[in-house]
C-alpha positions as CSV (number, residue, x, y, z in Angstrom):
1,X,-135.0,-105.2,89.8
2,X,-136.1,-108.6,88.1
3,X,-136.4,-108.0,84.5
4,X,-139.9,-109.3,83.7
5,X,-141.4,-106.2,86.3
6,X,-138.8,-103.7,85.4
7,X,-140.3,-104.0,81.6
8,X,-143.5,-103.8,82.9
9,X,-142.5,-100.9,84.6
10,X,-141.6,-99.7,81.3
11,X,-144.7,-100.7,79.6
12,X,-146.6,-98.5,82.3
13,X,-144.3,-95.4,82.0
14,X,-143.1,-95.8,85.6
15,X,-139.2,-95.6,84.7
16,X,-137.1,-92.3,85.0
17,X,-135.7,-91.1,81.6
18,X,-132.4,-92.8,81.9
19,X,-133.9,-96.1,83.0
20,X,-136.3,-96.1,80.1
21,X,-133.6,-95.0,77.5
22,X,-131.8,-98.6,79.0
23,X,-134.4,-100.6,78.2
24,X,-134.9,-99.5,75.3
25,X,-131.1,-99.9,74.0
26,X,-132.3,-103.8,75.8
27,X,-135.4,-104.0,73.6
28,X,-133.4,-103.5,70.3
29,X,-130.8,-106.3,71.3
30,X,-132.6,-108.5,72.9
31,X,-135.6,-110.2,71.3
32,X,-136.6,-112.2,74.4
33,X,-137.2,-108.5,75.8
34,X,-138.8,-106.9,73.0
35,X,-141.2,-110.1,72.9
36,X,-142.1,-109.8,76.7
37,X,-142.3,-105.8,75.9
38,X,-145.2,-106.8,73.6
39,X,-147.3,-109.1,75.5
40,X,-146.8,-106.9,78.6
41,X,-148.4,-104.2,76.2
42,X,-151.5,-106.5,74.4
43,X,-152.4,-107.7,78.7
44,X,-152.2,-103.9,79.2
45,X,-154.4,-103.0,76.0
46,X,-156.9,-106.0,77.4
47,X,-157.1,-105.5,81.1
48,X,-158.3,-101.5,80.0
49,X,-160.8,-102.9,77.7
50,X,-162.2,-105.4,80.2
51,X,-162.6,-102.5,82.6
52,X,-164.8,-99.9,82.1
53,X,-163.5,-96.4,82.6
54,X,-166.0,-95.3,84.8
55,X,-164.8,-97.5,87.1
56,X,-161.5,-95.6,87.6
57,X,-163.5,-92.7,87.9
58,X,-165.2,-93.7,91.0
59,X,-164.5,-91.3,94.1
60,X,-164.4,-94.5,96.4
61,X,-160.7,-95.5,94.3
62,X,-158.9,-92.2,95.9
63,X,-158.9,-94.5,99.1
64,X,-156.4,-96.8,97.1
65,X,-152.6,-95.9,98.2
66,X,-151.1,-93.7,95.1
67,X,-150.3,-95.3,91.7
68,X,-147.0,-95.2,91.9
69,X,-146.8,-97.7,95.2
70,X,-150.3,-99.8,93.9
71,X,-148.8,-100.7,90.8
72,X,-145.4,-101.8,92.5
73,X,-147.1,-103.7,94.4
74,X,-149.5,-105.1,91.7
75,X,-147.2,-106.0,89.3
76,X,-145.7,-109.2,90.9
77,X,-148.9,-110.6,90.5
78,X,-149.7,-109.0,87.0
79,X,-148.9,-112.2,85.1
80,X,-151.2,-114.6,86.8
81,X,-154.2,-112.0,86.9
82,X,-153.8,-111.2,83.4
83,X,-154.3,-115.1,82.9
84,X,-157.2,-115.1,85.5
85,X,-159.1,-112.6,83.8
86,X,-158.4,-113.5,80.1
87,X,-159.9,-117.4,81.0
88,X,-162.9,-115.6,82.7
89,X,-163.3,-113.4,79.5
90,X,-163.0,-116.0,77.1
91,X,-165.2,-118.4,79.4
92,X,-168.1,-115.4,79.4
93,X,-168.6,-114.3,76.1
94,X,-165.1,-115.0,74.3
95,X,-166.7,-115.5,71.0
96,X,-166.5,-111.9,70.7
97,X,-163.1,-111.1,71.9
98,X,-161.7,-113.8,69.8
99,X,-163.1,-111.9,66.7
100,X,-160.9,-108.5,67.9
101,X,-157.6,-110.9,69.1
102,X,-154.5,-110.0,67.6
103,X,-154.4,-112.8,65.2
104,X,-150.5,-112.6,63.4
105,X,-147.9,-110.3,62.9
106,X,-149.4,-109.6,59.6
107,X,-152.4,-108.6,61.2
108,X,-150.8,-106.2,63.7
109,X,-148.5,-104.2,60.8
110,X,-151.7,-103.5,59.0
111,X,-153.8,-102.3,61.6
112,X,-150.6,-100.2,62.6
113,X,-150.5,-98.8,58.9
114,X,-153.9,-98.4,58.8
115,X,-154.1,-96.6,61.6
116,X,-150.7,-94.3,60.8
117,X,-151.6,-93.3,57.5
118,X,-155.6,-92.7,58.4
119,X,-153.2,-89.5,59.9
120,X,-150.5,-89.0,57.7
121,X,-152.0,-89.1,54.6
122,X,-153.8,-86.0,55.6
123,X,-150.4,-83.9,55.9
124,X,-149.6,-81.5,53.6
125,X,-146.4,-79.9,53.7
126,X,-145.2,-82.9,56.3
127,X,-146.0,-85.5,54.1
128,X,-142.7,-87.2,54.0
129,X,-139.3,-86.8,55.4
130,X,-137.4,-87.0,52.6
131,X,-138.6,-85.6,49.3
132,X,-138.3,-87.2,46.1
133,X,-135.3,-85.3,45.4
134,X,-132.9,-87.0,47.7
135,X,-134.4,-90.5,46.5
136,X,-130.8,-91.8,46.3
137,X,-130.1,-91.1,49.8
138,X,-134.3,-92.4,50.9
139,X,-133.3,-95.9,49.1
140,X,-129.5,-95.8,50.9
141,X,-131.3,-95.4,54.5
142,X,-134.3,-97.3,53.7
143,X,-132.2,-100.0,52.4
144,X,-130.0,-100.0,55.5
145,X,-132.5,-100.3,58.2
146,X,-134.5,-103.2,56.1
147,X,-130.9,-104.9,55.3
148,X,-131.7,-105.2,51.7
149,X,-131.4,-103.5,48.1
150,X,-134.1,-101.4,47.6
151,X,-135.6,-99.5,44.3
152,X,-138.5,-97.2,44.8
153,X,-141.3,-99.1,43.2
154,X,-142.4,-97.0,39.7
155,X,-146.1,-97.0,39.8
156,X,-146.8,-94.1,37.2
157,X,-149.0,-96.2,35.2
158,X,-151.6,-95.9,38.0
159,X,-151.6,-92.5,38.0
160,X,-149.4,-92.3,40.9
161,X,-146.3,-89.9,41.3
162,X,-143.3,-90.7,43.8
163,X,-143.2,-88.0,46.6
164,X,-141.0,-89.1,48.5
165,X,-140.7,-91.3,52.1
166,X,-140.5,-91.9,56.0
167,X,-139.2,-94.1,58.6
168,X,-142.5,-96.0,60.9
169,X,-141.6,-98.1,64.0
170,X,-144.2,-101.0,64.5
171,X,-143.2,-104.0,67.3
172,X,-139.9,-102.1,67.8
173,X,-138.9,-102.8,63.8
174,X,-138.4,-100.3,61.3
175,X,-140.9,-99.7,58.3
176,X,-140.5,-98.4,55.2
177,X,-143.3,-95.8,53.6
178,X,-142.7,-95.1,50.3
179,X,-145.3,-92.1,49.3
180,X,-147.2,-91.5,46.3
181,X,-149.3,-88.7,45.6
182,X,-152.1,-88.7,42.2
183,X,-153.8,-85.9,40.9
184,X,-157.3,-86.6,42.9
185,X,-157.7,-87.7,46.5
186,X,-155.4,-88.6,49.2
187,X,-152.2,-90.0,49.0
188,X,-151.3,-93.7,49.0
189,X,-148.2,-95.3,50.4
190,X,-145.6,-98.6,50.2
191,X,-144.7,-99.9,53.8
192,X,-142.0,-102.5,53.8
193,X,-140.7,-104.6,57.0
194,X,-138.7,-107.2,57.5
195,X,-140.8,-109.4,59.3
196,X,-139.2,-112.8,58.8
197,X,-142.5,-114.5,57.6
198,X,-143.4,-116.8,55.2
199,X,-144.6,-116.3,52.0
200,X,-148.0,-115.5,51.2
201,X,-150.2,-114.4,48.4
202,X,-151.4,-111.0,47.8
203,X,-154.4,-110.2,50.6
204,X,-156.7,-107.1,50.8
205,X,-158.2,-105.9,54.6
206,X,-160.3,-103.4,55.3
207,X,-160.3,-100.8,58.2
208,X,-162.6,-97.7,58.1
209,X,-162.4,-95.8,55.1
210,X,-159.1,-97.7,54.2
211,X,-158.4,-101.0,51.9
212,X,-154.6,-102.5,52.2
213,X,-153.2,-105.0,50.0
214,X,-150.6,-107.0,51.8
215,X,-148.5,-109.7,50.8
216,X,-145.4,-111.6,52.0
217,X,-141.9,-112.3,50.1
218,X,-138.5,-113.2,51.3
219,X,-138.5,-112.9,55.1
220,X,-140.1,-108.9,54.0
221,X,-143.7,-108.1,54.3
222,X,-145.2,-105.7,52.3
223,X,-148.6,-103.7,52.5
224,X,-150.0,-100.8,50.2
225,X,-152.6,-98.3,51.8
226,X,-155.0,-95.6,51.0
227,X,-158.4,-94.8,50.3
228,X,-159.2,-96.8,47.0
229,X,-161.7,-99.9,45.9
230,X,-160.5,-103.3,46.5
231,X,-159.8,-103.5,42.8
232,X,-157.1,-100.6,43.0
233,X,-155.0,-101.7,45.9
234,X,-155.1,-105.0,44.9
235,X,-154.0,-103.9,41.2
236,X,-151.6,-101.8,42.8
237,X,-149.5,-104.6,44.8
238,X,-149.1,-106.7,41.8
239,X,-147.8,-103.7,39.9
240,X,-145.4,-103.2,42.8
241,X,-144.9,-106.9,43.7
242,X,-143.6,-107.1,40.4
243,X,-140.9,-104.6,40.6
244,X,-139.6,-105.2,44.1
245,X,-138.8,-109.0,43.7
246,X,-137.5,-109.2,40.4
């Protein structure tokens, strides 16, 4: 099977368990692979936008041949539609689409934070995987998967108290969340990836009830999350920019 439609066979969840396990062992060697793996995913995440669900829903579709076979057969054309239909989109009314485009990497970690810890955060006894406690061994594996010394970032002076952390996947990378709790309202947390990006000044985003300050250090990029005022987060990355690249 040519590799560009057996990974968007994987994209669509059309491979048997062992196939997908090898493409996934692919994806983590091969950046060519895990790039395709992404656009495959953003033309997936625009052709269902473009198309209204009702559509799918229509009785007259049952007279299309099963899934299964239609999307084997569609898929060789996949890459030219996708083109086709975003240059009628943009052409149409683009201005709007533009504003919702996928902009940077930066971009795509935060609204994968965002929308992460919009969940997590609200766990209780599953807040982290590994408590506080075991911080030694948290920094050892942290520091592993991010290729890099890492301290847990003290941030007491804010009020906030190391609970402990968890391992995210976002693009097929590993992120770091460092957890903090404080004595009123939810808990806020440190991601960390090595992103390979250039550097760039502290930035606060906003996405529903959340504000993130991000910035962007040694090849690492770095974003702090939770439900607080611009002023807090913001105050809170320089008080952890300041510890983590001393």
């Amino acid at each position: 099977m040519d590799k560009d439609i057996r990974l968007m066979a994987f994209v669509d969840g059309e491979l048997s368990a062992e196939e997908a396990r090898e493409v996934e062992a692919l994806i983590e060697s091969d950046p060519d692979s895990q790039r395709l793996v992404e656009q495959f995913e953003q033309t997936t995440n625009l052709l269902r936008a473009a198309c209204a669900e009702n559509f799918y829903a229509n009785p007259t579709m049952r007279l299309l041949p099963p899934r299964r076979t239609f999307a084997r057969g569609l898929r060789r054309y996949m890459s030219v539609a996708a083109v086709a239909l975003v240059a009628l989109i943009f052409g149409i009314g683009g201005g709007a689409l533009v504003m919702n485009w996928p902009i940077s990497q930066r971009d795509h970690l935060i609204d994968e934070i965002a929308e992460y810890h919009s969940v997590q955060s609200k766990e209780t006894k599953h807040l982290v995987e590994v408590p506080s406690a075991e911080a030694d061994d948290l920094k050892t594996w942290f520091g592993r998967r991010l290729e890099r010394h890492l301290e847990v970032p003290d941030l007491s002076a804010s009020g906030l108290q190391f609970a402990g952390g968890r391992m995210l996947v976002v693009a097929w990378k590993p992120v770091a969340e460092f957890m903090y709790t404080r004595a009123s309202g939810p808990p806020i947390a440190l991601c960390i990836a090595h992103t390979g990006a250039e550097p760039a000044g502290v930035r606060v985003d906003h996405r529903g009830d959340l504000h993130l300050a991000s910035w962007q250090e040694g090849g690492y990029t770095y974003v702090i999350v939770g439900d607080l005022s611009p002023g807090e987060v913001e105050a809170l990355a320089e008080l952890a920019r300041s510890q983590l690249n001393t």
